[in-house]
KOLLUMNU-679702 format. One record per residue (C-alpha): residue number from 1; y, z, x. Coordinates in Angstrom, 3 decimals, m for minus. Layout:
residues N
pos_Y_Z_X
NUM_Y_Z_X
...
***
This chain:
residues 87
pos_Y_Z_X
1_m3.012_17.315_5.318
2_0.185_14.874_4.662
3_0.277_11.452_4.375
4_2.480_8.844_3.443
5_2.359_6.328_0.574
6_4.657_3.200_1.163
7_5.162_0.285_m1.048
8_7.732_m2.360_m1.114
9_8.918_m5.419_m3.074
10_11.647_m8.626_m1.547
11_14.455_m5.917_m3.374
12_13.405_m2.627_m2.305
13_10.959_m0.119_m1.115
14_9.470_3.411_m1.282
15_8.315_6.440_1.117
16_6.129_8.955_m0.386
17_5.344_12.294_1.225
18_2.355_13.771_m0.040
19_0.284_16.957_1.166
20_m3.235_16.629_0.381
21_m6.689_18.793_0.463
22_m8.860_17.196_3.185
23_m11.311_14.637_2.251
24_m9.277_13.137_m0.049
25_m9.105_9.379_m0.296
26_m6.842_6.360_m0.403
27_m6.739_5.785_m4.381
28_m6.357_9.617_m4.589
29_m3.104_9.530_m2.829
30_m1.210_6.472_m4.067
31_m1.781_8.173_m7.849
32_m0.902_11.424_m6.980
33_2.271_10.074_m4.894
34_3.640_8.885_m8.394
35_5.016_5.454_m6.303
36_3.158_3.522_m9.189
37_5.939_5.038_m11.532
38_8.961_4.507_m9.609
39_7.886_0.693_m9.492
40_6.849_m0.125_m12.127
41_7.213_m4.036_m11.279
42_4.563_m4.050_m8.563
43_1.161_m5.756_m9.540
44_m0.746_m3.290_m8.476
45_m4.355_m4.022_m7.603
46_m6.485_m0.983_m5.527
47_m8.368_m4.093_m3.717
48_m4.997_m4.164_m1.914
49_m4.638_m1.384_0.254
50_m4.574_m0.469_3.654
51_m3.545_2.406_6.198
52_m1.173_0.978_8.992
53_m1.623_m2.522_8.258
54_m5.464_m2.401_8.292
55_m7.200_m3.027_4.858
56_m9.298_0.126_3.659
57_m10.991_0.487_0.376
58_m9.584_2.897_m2.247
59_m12.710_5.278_m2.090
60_m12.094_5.455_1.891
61_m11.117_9.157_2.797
62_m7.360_9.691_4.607
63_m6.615_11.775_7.628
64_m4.060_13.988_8.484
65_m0.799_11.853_8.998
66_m1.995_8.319_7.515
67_0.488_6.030_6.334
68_m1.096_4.226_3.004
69_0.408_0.940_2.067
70_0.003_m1.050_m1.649
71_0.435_m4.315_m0.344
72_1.470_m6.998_m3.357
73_0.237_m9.832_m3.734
74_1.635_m13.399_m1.452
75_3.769_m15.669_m3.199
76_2.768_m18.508_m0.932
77_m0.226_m19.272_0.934
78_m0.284_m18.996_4.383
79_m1.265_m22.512_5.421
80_1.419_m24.189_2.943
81_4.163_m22.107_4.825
82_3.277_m23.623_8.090
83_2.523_m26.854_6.749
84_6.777_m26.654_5.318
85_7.828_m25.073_8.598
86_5.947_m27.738_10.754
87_7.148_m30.853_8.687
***
C-alpha cells in the first residue's frame, strides 16, 4: 500500500511517499519515511499524530492511500489568541 507522511514547520515542509506491507501502522511509517531526519528541528512527540487532520495513535494500522501528519506542538494557546484578536 502507499501512504504519505507530511510534516511541516512556520519555514518549511515535507511530503513523503512511502509503499508499505499491509497492516502496518502509523509510527511504522513516519520512521520508515526518514521525515524525522530531514527535520531534524521538529519536536517530535508520537502522541501527536493524525491521518487527515484526525488524531490516531501511533500503534493504529494505515490504509492504502492515508496521508499521516506529525503535527508540532502550538506556540500559543488557543483561547489567548482569541482573547488578543477580540481585544
Amino acid at each position: 500500500m502507499t501512504v504519505e507522511v507530511v510534516c511541516a514547520t512556520a519555514d518549511r515542509q515535507r511530503l513523503h511517499r512511502l509503499t508499505l506491507p499491509a497492516g502496518s501502522t502509523v509510527i511504522q511509517a513516519v520512521l520508515q519515511s526518514g521525515i524525522l531526519q530531514t527535520m531534524p528541528e521538529v519536536d517530535f512527540d508520537p502522541s501527536r499524530l493524525g491521518i487527515f487532520s484526525r488524531r490516531v495513535a501511533p500503534n493504529d494500522t494505515l490504509q492504502d492511500g492515508d496521508r499521516v501528519e506529525i503535527y508540532r506542538p502550538l506556540t500559543l494557546d488557543p483561547k489567548d489568541a482569541r482573547r488578543r484578536r477580540a481585544g
